[in-house]
C-alpha positions in Angstrom: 0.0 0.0 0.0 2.9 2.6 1.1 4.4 1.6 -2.5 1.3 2.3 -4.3 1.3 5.9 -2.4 4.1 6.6 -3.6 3.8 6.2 -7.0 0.4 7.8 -7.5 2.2 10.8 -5.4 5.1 10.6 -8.6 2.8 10.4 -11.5 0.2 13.4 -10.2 2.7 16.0 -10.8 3.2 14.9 -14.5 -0.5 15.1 -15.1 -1.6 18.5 -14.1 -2.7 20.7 -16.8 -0.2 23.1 -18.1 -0.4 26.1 -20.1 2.4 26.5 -22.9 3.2 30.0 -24.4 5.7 30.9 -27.0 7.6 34.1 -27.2 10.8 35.3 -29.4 14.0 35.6 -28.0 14.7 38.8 -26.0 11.1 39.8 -25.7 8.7 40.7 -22.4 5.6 38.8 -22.8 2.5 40.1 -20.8 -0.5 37.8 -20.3 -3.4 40.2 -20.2 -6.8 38.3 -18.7 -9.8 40.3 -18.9 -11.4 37.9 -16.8 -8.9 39.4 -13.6 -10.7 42.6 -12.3 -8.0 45.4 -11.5 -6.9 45.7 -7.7 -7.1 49.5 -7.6 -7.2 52.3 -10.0 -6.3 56.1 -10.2 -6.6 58.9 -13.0 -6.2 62.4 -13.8 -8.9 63.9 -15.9 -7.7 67.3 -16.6 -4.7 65.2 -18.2 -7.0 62.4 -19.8 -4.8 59.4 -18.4 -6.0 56.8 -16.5 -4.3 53.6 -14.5 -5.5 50.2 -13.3 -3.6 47.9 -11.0 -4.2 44.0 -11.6 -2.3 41.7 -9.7 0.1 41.0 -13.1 0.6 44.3 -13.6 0.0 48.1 -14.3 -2.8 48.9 -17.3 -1.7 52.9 -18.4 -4.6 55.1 -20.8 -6.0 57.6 -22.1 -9.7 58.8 -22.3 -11.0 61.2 -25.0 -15.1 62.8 -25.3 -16.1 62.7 -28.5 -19.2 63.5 -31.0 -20.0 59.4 -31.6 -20.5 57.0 -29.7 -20.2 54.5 -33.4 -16.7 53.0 -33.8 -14.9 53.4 -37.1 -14.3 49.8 -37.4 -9.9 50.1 -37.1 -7.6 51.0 -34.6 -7.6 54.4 -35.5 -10.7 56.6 -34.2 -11.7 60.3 -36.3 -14.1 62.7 -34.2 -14.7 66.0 -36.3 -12.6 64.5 -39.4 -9.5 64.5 -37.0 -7.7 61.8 -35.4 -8.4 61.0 -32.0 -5.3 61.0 -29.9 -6.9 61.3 -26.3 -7.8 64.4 -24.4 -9.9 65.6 -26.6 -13.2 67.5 -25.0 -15.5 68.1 -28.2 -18.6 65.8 -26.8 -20.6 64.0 -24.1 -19.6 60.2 -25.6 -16.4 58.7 -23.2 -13.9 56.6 -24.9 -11.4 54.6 -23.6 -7.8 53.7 -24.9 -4.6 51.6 -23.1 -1.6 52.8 -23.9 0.9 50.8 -22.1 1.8 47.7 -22.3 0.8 47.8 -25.6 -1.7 50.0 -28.0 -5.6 49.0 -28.0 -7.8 50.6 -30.3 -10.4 53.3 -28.8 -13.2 51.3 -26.9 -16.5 52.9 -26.1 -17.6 53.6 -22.4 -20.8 55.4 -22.1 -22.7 58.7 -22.9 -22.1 61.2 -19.4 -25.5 63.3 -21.1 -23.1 66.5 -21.5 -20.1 67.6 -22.2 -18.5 69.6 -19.5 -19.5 66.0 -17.6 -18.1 63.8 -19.8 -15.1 66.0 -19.6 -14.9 66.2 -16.0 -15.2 61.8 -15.4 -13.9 60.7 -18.6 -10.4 59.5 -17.1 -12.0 58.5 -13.7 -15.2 56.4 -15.3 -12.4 54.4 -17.5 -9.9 53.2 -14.8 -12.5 52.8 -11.9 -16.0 52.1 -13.6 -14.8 50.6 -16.6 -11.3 48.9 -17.4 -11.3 47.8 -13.6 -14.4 46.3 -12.9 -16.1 45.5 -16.3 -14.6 42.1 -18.3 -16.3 43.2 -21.8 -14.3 46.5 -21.8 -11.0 44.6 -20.9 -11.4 42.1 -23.4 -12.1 45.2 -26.1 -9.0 46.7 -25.1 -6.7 43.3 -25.0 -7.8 41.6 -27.7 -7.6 45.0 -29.8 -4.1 45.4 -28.6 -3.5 42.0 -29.7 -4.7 42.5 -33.7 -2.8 46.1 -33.5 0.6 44.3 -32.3 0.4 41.6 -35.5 2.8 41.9 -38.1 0.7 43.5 -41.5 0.3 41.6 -44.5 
């Protein structure tokens, strides 16, 4: 019986599940799981930038109120016919962008009614309300990061 023991207690290490990732040499590779909520968060939203702790890491952004709330389908984002960098204050529609570790494409929060509001909780309402609590506006912002990072055709 001890013998027995001791073998089942040498092969159960060999078959847990394990999770295989490839990377290129020299590179930092960053597992971003939009099912972990963030930890804490903090912004600035005269400054547009917003950050969300997870336990894996720091999430950096950038917020931006715009005229539309209707996405224009690539990673780039046009408000007005200009390009949307972050910051800008021209409506009451609150997007959402990371920036670090890697580039997402603009994801859209919510309509704050007005646009000195919007203005005023744009920053705040994507790090606390949005990027760390809410799964569906992670996995906009990761998986777009993902498709922007791939080499072009």
């Amino acid at each position: 019986m001890k013998k027995l023991i001791i073998i089942i207690a040498m092969i159960l290490p060999m078959a847990l599940p394990a999770a295989t990732m490839c990377s290129k040499n020299d590179t930092i590779t960053i597992v971003l799981d939009p099912s972990i909520d963030g930890v804490s968060s903090y912004y600035d939203n005269p400054n547009a930038t917003w950050h969300v702790i997870f336990p894996y890491g720091t999430i950096h952004g950038r917020s931006a109120c715009l005229n539309t709330n209707q996405s224009s389908g690539t990673a780039d984002l046009h408000d007005n016919g200009e390009l949307v960098v972050g910051g800008e204050t021209n409506g009451q529609y609150c997007w959402c962008r990371m920036t670090h570790p890697a580039l997402s494409a603009w994801v859209y929060g919510y309509s704050r009614g007005h646009v000195s509001t919007c203005s005023n909780s744009c920053a705040q309402f994507c790090a606390s309300n949005y990027v760390q609590t809410l799964p569906r506006m992670r996995s906009g912002l990761f998986s777009s990061a993902v498709q922007n990072s791939l080499p072009q055709k």
